[in-house]
C-alpha positions in Angstrom: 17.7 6.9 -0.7 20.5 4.6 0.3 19.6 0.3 -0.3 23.0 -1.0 0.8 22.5 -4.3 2.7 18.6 -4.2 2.0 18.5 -7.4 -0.6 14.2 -7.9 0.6 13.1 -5.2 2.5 14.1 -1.4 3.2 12.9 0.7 5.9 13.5 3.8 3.7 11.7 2.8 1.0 8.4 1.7 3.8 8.7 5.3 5.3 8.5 6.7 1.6 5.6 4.4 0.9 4.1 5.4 4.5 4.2 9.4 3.9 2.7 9.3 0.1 -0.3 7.2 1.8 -0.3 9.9 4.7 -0.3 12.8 1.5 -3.0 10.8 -0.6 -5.6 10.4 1.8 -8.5 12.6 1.7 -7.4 14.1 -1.3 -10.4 14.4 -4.1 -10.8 11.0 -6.3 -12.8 11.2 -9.1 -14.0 7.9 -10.3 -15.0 7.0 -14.1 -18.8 8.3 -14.1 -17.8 11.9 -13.1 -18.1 11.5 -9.3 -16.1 13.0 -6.5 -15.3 12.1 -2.9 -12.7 11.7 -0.7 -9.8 9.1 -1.6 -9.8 6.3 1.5 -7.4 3.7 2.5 -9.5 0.6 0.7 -8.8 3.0 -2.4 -4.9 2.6 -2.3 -3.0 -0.5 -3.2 1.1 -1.2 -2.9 3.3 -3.5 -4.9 5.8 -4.5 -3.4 8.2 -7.2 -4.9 9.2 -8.9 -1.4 6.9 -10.5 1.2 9.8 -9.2 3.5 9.0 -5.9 1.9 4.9 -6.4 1.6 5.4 -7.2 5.8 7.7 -4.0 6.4 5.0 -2.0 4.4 2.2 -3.5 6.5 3.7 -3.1 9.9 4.6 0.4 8.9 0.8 1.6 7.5 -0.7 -0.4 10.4 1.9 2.3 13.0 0.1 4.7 11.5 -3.6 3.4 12.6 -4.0 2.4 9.0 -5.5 -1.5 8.7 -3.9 -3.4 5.8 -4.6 -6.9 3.8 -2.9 -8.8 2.0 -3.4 -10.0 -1.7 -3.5 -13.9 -1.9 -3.3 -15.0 -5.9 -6.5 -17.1 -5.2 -8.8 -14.2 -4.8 -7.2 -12.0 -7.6 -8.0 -8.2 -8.2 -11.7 -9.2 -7.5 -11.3 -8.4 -4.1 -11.5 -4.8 -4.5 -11.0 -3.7 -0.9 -7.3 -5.1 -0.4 -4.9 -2.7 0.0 -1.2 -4.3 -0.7 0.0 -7.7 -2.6 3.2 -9.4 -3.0 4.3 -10.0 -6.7 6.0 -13.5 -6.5 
């Protein structure tokens, strides 16, 4: 994947991001007591090291009908249905 001239953000690197959401959803998740379902969007978060890259990543998911949050450090991992953060 080329990164030449993409210092904060990368379309490639969104579209990648994009497709392995697209290929994870619906698969079976299995949680720690044994249970099964289906693996949802409020399941998955992204890392991304860039708010120009956590932005890219959101536009992208939310072209695909997907609705994304972001992480803000006040609420921590205890909001459990956020789906992407920016590490500062």
């Amino acid at each position: 994947m080329g990164h030449d001239g993409c210092s904060t953000e990368s379309v490639e690197e969104a579209e990648v991001v994009a497709r392995e959401v697209d290929r994870m959803l619906g698969t079976d998740w299995t949680n720690q007591h044994g249970e099964t379902r289906p693996l949802e969007a409020a399941d998955i978060m992204v890392v991304a090291p860039y708010n120009d890259q956590v932005n890219l990543i959101g536009r992208t998911l939310f072209d695909r009908g997907l609705e994304t949050s972001p992480w803000e450090p006040s609420t921590g991992f205890r909001a459990r249905r956020r789906r992407w953060f920016s590490t500062r």
